[in-house]
C-alpha positions in Angstrom: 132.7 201.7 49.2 132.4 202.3 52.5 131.3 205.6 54.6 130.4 208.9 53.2 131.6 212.2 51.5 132.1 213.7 54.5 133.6 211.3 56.9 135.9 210.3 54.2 137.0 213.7 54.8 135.5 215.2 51.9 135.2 219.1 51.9 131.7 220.1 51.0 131.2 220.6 47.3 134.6 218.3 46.5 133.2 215.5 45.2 131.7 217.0 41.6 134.6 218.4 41.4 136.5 215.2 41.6 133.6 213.4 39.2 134.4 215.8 36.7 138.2 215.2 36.9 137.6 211.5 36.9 135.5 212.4 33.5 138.5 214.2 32.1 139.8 211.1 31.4 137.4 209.9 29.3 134.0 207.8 29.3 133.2 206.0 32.8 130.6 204.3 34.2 129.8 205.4 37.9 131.2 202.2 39.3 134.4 203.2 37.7 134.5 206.9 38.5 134.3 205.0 42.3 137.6 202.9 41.4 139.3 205.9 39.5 138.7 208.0 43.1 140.2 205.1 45.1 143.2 203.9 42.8 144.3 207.8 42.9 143.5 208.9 46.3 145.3 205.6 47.3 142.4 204.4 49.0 142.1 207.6 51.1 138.5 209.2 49.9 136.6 206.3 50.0 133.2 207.7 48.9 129.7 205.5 48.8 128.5 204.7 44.9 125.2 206.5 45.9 127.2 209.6 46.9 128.7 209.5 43.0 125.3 208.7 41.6 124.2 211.8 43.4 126.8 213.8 41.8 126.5 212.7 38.2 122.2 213.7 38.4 123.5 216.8 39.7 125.9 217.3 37.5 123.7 215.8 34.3 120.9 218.7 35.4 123.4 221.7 35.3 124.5 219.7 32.1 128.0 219.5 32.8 128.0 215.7 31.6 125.6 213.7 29.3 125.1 209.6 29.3 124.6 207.2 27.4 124.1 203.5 26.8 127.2 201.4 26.5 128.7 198.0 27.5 131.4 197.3 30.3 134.1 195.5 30.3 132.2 192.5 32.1 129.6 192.3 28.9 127.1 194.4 31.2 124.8 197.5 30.0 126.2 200.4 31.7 125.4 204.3 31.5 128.6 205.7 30.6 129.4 209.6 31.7 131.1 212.2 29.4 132.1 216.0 30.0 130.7 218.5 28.2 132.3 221.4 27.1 130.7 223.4 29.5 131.9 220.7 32.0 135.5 220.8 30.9 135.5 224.8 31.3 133.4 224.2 34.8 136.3 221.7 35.6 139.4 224.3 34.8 137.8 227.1 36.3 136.7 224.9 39.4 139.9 223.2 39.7 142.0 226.9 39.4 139.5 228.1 42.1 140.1 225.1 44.6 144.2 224.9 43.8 144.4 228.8 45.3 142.0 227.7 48.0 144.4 225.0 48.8 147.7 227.2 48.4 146.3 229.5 51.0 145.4 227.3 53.6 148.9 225.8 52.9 150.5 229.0 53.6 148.1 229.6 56.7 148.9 226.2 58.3 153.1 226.7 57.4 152.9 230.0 59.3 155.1 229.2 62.6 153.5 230.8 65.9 156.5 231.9 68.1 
């Protein structure tokens, strides 16, 4: 992927966030927690695999996700990714947290000035 979290237009703290909504999903592999971002931003947050790397150390410290050994669809060892429990709370509250965020700014940025 090309650029980073931020000139992607990434707001600060976003991207584990988004990590653990790709993760929601299922088991992934960093490489495709990068694809999942693209395919569903439509190719808008374009995100560098080190930035999600980053994120899921981050993420495996606060233990919000655990790995583990598996192989990818290419017959490759990859470390696969999985929410924990806490992580699927952290996700839900997170997620309730940034969709009021985003309604407000919404209704900020609607508000005509006459």
């Amino acid at each position: 992927m090309t650029g980073n979290a931020r000139a992607a237009g990434l707001v600060k703290g976003t991207l584990d966030l988004l990590v653990l909504k790709a993760l929601s999903n299922g088991k992934m592999h960093g490489y495709g927690i990068s694809l999942w971002l693209e395919r569903v931003s439509s190719g808008r947050l374009g995100v560098e695999d080190s930035a999600i790397y980053q994120a899921l150390q981050r993420l495996r410290g606060r233990g919000l996700i655990e790995a583990g050994w598996g192989t990818s669809k290419n017959n490759r060892r990859a470390r696969y990714y999985e929410l924990t429990s806490d992580g699927r709370r952290q996700l839900e509250a997170e997620a309730a947290t940034w969709h009021e965020y985003a309604a407000s700014v919404a209704a900020v940025l609607a508000d005509e000035v006459v």
